[in-house]
N, C-alpha and C positions, 0 to 999 in steps of 0.2 A: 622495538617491535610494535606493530601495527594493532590496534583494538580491533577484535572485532565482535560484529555480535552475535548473541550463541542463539535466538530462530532469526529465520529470516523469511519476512513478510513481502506478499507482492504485490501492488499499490495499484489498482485498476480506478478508469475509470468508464463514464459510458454515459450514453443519452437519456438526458429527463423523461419521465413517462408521466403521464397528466392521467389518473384513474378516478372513480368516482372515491365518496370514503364507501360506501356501501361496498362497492368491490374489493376495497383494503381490507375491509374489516373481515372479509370471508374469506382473503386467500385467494381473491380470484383474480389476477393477473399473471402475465403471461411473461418468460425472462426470456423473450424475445427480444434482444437490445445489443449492440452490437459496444464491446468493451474494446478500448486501448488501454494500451502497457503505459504504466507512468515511472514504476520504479522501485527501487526495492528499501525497505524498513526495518525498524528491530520494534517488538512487542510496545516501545513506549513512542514509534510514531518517528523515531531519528531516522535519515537518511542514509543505504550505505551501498557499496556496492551487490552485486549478485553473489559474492563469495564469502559477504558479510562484512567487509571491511569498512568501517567509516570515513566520509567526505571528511575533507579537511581536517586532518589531522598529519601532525609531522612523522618524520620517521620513530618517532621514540612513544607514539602513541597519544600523543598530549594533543589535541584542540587547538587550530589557530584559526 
């Protein structure tokens, strides 16, 4: 049987934004930024499917 993992995270990513630190430091920027789908995770950062199943692994659960 298949591992899989019990939350599942979803891996965004999106465009660099260049702000002052003055503006960091107040909170003042805008999440104006346009994100893609990269994929989905379990809390320690592994890769797995959308229904939590892990990459590569055999049918018996085990890692190859």
């Amino acid at each position: 049987m298949n591992k899989k993992a019990k939350e599942i995270f979803v891996r965004l990513g999106g465009e660099d934004l260049v702000i002052t630190k003055e503006d960091f430091e107040n909170d003042n920027y805008g999440t104006d930024c346009t994100y893609y789908f990269i994929g989905y995770e379990d809390e320690n950062g592994e890769e797995c499917e959308g229904d939590g199943t892990y990459l590569n692994q055999n049918k018996d659960g085990k890692k190859i």
